[in-house]
MILOLUM-608697 format. One line per field, with one value per residue (C-alpha): residue number from 1; residue in three letters; x, y, z. Coordinates in nm, 2 decimals, decimal comma. Layout:
! residues N
nr <- (NUM|...)
rest <- (ala|...)
X <- (X|...)
Y <- (Y|...)
Z <- (Z|...)
! end
This chain:
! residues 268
nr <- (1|2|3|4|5|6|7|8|9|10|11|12|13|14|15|16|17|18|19|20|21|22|23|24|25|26|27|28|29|30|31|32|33|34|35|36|37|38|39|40|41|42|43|44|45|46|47|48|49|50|51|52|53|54|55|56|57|58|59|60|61|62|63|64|65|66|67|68|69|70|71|72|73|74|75|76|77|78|79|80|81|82|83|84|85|86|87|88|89|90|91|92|93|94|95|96|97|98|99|100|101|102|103|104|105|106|107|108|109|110|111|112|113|114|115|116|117|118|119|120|121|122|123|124|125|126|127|128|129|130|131|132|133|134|135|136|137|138|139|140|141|142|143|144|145|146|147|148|149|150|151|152|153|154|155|156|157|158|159|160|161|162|163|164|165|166|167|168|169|170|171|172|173|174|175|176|177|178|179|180|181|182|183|184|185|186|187|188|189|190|191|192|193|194|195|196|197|198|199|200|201|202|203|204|205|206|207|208|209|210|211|212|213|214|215|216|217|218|219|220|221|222|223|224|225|226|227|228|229|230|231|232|233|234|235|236|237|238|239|240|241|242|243|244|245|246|247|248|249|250|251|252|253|254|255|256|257|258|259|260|261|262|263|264|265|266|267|268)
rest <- (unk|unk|unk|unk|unk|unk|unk|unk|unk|unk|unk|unk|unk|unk|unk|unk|unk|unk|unk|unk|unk|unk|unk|unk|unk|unk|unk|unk|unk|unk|unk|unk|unk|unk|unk|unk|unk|unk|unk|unk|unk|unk|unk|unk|unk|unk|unk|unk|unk|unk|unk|unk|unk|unk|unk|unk|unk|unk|unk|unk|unk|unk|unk|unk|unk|unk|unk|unk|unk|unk|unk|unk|unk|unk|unk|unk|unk|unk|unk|unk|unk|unk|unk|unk|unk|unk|unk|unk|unk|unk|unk|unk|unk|unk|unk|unk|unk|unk|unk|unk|unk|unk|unk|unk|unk|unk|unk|unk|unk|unk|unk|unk|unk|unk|unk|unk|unk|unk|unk|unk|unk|unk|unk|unk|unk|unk|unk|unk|unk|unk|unk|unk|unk|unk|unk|unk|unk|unk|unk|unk|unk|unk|unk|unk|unk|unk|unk|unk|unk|unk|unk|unk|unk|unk|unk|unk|unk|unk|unk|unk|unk|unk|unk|unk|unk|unk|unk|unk|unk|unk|unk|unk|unk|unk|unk|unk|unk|unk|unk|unk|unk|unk|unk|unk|unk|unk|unk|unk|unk|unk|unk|unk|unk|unk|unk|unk|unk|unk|unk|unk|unk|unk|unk|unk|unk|unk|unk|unk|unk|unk|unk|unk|unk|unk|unk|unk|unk|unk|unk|unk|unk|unk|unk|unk|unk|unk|unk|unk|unk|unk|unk|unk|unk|unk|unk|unk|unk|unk|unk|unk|unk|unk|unk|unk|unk|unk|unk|unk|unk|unk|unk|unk|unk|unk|unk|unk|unk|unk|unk|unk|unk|unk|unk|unk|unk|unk|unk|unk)
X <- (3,31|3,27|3,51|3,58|3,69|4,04|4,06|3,95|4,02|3,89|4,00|3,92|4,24|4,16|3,87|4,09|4,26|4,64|4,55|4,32|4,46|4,41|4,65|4,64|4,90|4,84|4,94|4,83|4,87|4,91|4,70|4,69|4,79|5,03|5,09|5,34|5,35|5,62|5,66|5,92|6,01|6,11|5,93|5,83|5,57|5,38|5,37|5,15|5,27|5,42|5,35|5,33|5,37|5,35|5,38|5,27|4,98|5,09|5,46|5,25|5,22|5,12|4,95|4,89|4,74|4,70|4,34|4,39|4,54|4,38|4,44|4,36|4,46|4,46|4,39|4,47|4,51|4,86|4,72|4,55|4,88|5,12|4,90|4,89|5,25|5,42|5,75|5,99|6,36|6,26|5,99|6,25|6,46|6,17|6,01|6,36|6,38|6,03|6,09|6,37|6,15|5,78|5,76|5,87|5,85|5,69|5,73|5,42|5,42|5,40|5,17|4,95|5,02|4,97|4,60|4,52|4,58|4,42|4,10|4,10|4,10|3,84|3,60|3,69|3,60|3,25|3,17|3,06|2,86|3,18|3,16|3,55|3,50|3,81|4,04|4,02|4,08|4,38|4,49|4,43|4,62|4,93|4,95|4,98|5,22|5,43|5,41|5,47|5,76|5,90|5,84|6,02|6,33|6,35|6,40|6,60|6,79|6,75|6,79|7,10|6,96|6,96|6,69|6,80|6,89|6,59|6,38|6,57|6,55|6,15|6,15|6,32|6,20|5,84|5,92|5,93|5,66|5,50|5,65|5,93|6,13|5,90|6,04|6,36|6,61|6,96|7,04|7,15|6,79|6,67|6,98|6,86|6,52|6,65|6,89|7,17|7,43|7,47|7,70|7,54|7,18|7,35|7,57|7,23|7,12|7,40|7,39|7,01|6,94|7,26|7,20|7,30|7,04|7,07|7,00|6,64|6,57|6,67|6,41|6,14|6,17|6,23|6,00|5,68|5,82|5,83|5,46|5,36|5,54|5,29|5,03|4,99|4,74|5,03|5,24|5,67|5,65|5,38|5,58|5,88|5,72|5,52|5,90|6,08|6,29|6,41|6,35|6,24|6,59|6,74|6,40|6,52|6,87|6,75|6,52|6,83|7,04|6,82|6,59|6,81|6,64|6,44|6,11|5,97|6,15|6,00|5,68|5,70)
Y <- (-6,46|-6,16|-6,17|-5,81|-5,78|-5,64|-5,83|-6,11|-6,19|-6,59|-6,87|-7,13|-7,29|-7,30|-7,00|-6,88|-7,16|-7,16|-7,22|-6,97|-6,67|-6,38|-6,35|-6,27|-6,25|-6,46|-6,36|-6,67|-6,64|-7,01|-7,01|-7,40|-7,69|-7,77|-7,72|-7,87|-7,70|-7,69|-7,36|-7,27|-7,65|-7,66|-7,78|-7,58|-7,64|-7,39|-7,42|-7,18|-6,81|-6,85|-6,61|-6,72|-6,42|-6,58|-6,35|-6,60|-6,87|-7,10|-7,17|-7,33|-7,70|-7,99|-7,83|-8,14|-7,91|-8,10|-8,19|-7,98|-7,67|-7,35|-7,03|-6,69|-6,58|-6,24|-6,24|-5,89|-5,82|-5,73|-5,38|-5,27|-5,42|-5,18|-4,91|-4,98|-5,02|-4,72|-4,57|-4,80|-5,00|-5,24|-5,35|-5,52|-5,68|-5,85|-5,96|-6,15|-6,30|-6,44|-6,57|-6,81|-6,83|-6,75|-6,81|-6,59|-6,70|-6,46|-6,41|-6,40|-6,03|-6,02|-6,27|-6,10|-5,76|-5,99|-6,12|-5,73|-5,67|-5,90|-5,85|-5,48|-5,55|-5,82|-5,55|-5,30|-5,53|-5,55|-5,20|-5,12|-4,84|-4,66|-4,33|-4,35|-4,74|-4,79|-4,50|-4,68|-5,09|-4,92|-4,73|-5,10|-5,28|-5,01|-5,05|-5,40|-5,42|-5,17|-5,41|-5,77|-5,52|-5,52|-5,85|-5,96|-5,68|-5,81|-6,19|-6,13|-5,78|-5,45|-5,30|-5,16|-5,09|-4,73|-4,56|-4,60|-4,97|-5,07|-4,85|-5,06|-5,42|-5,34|-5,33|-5,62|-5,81|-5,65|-5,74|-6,12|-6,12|-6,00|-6,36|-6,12|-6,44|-6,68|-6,46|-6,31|-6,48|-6,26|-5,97|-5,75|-5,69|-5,62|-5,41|-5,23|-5,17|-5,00|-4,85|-4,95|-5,21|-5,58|-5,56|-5,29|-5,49|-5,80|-5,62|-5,46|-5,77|-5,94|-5,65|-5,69|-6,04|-6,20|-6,37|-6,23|-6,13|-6,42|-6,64|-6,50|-6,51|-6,87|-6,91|-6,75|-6,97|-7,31|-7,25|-7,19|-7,46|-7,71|-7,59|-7,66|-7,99|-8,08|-7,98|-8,30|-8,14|-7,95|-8,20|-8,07|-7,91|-7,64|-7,60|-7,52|-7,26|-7,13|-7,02|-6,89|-7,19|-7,24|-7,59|-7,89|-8,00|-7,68|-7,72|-8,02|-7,93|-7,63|-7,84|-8,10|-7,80|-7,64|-7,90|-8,21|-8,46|-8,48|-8,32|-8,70|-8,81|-8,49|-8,55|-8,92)
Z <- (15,19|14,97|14,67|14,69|15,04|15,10|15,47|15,61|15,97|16,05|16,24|15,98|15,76|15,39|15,38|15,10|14,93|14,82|14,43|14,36|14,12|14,34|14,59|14,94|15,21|15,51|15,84|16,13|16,49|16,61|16,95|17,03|16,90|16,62|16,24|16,02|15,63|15,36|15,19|14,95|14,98|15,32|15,63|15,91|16,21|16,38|16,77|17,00|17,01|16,67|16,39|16,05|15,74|15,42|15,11|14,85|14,98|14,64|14,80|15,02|15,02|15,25|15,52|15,81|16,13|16,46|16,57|16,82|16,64|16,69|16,52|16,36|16,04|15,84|15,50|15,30|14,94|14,81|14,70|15,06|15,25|15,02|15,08|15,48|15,55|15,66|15,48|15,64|15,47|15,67|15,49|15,23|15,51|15,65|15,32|15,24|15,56|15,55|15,20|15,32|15,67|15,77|16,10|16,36|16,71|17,00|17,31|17,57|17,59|17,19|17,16|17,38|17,16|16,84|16,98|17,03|16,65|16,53|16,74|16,63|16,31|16,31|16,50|16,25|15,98|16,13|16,18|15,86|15,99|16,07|15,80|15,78|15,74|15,52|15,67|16,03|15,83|15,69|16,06|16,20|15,92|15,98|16,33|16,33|16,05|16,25|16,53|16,29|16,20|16,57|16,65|16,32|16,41|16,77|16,67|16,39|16,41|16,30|15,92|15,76|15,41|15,25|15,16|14,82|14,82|14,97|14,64|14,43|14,61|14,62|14,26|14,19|14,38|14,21|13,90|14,06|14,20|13,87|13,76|13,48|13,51|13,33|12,99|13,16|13,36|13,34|13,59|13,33|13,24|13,57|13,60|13,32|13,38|13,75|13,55|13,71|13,63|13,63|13,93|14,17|14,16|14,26|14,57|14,67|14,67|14,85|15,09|15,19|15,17|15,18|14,85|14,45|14,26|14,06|14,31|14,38|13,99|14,01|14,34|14,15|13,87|14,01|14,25|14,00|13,75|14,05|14,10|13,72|13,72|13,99|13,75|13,55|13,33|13,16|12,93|12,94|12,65|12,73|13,06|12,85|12,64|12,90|13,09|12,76|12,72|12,33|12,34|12,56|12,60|12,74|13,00|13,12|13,17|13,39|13,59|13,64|13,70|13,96|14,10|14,10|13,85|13,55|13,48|13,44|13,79|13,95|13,84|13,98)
! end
């Protein structure tokens, strides 16, 4: 595999691995078989026809496919998927719904729609003679995020959110992804930084995901430090600094707080 690739269409699990630096958002069609996973420390299984978006590869954990599972996956860079999906709100709507839940299940006409997409953009991927080799990737790439985008609206309902919400949620949620939290943790600063207030970024938040924005800060955070704690290279006390915490003491209480037991029992 070429590093520099934007997209890679294969049917092999693990041809980008979830621990690697760069990310990449996986999108698998499951064609056969089974697949049990745990991302964002729940469980889910994959079952033929399902379609699996996952945003960020190192929530996921535990992957145990079937011998007989079968599948095809699309690999894409964060930058060439931003630049491929179309101006649409629901673009936020979806990427909170697939945080809490990656799997959407299709139907046999959409799975057959699904298939087509990702065929087209494996072929596209090969014809590197093409002179407008990139424009038609990114055509490819839009057309089937418009579709993942229907299939995604059909199972779990359409999108409510303002033009102008949905600017704001993106940049939060940004700012997340960018992993702000590990030295900021309060709304207010987030609030700030989209200049608006404390309580207006928390009901946009409340409006388009159903959750405070507190809440996803809190996800963001427990969710890496639960990922570190697994790290047993890294002793407590570099975890600690690593998030901002003023002392090792005030780490564990979060982790208690949030995750339910001790840094040293979650280790265990």
């Amino acid at each position: 595999m070429d590093e520099w690739k934007d997209i890679i269409v294969t049917d092999t699990l693990g041809v980008i691995r979830t621990d690697i630096e760069e990310e990449y958002l996986a999108h698998l069609l499951c064609l056969g078989g089974t697949c049990k996973f745990v991302f964002n420390d729940k469980e889910f299984e994959l079952h033929p026809g399902d379609l699996s978006i996952v945003r960020r590869r190192s929530m996921i954990e535990k992957i145990r496919p079937a011998d007989d599972f079968r599948c095809k996956i699309i690999y894409a860079r964060p930058g060439f998927i931003e630049l491929s999906t179309p101006q649409s709100n629901y673009a936020t709507k979806g990427q909170l719904s697939l945080f809490n839940n990656p799997i959407v299940h299709l139907t046999p006409e959409q799975q057959i729609v699904c298939k087509r997409d990702f065929d087209i953009l494996e072929q596209r991927i090969k014809d590197t003679g093409h002179r407008f080799y990139r424009e038609t990737l990114i055509n490819a790439m839009q057309t089937a995020i418009l579709d993942f985008f229907d299939f995604h609206a059909r199972f779990y309902g359409e999108s409510d959110i303002s033009a102008q919400n949905a600017s704001i949620m993106n940049r939060f949620l940004a700012m997340l992804e960018e992993g702000t939290y590990r030295e900021h943790r309060e709304v207010t600063y987030y609030a700030d930084r989209l200049c608006v207030t404390s309580k207006y970024l928390s009901e946009v938040s409340k409006k388009a995901s159903g959750y405070a924005a507190n809440y996803w800060i809190n996800r963001y955070t427990t969710l890496d430090i639960s990922r570190q704690l697994r790290n047993k290279s890294l002793s407590f006390i570099q975890i600690s600094d690593m998030f901002g915490f003023s002392s090792p003491a005030y780490f564990s209480r979060y982790v208690q707080q949030n995750l339910g037991v001790k840094p040293s029992d979650y280790r265990e």
